[in-house]
C-alpha positions as CSV (number, residue, x, y, z in Angstrom):
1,X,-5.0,2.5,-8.1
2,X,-1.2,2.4,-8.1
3,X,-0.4,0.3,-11.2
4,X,-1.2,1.7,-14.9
5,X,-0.5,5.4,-13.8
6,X,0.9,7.3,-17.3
7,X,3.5,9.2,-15.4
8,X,6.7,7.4,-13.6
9,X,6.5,7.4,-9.9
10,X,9.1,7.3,-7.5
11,X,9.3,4.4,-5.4
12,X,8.7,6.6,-1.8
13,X,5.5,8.0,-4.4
14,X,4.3,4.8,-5.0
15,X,4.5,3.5,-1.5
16,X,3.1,6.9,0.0
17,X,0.2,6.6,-2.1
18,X,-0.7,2.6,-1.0
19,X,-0.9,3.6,2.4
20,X,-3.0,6.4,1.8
21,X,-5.3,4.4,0.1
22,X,-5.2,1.6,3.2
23,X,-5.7,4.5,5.6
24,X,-8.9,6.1,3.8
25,X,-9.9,1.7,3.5
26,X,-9.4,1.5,7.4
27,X,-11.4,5.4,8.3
28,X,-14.6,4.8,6.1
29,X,-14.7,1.4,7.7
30,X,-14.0,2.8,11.1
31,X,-17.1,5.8,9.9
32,X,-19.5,2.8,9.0
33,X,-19.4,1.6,12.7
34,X,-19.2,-2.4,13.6
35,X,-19.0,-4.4,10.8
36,X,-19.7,-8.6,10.1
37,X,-17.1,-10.9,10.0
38,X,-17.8,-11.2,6.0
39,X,-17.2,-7.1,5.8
40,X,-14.3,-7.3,7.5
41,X,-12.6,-10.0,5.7
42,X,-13.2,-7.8,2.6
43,X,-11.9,-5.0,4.1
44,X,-8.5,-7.2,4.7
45,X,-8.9,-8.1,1.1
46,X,-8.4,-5.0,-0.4
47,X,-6.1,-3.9,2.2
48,X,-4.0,-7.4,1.3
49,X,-4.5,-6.3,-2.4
50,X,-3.1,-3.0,-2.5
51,X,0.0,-4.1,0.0
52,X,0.8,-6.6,-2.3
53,X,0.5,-5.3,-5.5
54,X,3.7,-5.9,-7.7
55,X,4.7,-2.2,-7.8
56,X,4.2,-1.7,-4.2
57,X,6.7,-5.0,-3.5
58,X,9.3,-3.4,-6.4
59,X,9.3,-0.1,-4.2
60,X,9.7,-1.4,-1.3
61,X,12.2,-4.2,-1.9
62,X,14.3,-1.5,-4.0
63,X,13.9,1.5,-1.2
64,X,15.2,-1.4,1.7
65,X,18.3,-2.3,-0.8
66,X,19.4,1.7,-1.2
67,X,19.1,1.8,2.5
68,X,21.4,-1.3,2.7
69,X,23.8,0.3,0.3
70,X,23.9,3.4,1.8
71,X,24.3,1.8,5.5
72,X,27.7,-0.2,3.8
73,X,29.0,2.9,2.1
């Protein structure tokens, strides 16, 4: 997963790497075929788990700030 890696990520690295794991979530759910309401709400689960993760919301929150800054300057 994203948090507890040994080497320092970037903040684009860090959010690159939680939507590849969301998008390999959403295609082996989409390869399984229909699922039950229960499967699905896990599926959200984990997708809700790795969006929110504290270093995913640190990334982000610092990536839309340099934008801001850089839109000022």
């Amino acid at each position: 997963m994203i948090v507890g890696k040994s080497k320092l990520q970037s903040d684009t690295e860090i959010l690159l790497e939680a939507l590849e794991e969301t998008k390999r979530l959403i295609a082996s759910a989409g390869a399984a075929g229909p699922t039950c309401r229960f499967e699905q709400r896990e599926l959200l689960n984990m997708i809700e788990f790795i969006i929110y993760d504290p270093a995913v919301a640190r990334a982000a929150e610092r990536l839309k700030l340099r934008a801001r800054l850089k839109a000022v300057v």
